[in-house]
C-alpha positions in Angstrom: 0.0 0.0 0.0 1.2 3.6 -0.4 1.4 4.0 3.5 4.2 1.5 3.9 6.5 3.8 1.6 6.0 6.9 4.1 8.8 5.3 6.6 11.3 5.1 3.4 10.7 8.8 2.0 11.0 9.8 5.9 14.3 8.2 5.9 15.6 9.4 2.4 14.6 13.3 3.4 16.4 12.5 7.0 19.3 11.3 4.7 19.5 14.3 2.3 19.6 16.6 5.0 22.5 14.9 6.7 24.1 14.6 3.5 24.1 18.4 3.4 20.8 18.4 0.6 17.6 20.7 1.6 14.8 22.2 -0.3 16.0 25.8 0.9 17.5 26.8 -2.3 17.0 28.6 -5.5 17.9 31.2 -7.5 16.9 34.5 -8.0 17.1 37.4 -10.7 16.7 41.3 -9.4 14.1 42.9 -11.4 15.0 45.7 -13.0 13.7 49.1 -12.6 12.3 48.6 -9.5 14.4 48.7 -5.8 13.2 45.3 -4.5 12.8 41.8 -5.4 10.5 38.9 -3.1 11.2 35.6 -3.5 8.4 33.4 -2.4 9.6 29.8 -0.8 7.4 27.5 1.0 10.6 26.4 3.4 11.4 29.5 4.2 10.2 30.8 8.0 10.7 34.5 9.8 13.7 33.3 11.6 15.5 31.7 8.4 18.8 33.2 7.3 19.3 33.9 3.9 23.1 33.7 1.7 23.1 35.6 -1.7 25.9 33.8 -3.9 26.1 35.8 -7.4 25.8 33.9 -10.1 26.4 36.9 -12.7 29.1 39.5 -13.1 26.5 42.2 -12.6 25.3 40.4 -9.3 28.8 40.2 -8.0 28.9 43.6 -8.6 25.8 44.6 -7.1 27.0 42.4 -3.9 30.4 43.8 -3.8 28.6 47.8 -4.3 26.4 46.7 -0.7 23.3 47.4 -2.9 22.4 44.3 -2.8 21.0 42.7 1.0 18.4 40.5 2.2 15.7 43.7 3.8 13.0 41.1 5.1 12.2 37.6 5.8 8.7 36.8 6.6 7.0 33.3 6.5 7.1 31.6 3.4 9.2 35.0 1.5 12.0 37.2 1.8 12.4 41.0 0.1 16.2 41.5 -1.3 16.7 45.2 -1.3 18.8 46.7 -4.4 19.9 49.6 -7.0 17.1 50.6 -9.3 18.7 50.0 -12.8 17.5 48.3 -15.9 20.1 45.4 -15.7 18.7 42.1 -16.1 20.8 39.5 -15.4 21.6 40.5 -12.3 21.1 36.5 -11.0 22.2 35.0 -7.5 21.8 31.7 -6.0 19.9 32.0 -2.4 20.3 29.3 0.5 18.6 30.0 3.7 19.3 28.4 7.3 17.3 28.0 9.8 
């Protein structure tokens, strides 16, 4: 029955995690012309901790300017605060602990 493969997919996602594997990842574009960017994630809770990795020359550079920062978390979301420009490839990779 389908019930008796709850256990294993309890063990596998106990597994992943020790392994270092989460769901808490993604990756994010800034939108241009605007100063902030939400990104929505189910796994992602107020007291979550988020790490902006840039993927994109004009990320690292937005990063490295300290235009670029996490401004919220909230339940299920968190607000990246940035420069108002038309780039568009401005594209990081986002983890979050916690």
């Amino acid at each position: 029955s389908q019930d008796e493969t709850k256990p294993w997919e309890l063990v596998r996602s106990i597994r992943e995690l020790w392994e270092g594997r989460s769901q808490s990842v993604g990756q994010v574009t800034l939108a241009a012309s605007v100063a902030t960017t939400t990104v929505e994630a189910p796994n992602i809770g107020e007291n979550s901790r988020i790490s902006l990795c840039p993927r994109t020359a004009n990320a690292a550079a937005e990063l490295g300017n300290g235009t670029a920062y996490v401004s919220s978390v909230t339940n299920r979301a968190f607000v990246i605060t940035h420069a108002n420009n038309a780039q568009i490839d401005r594209t990081f990779d986002w983890h979050a602990f916690g």
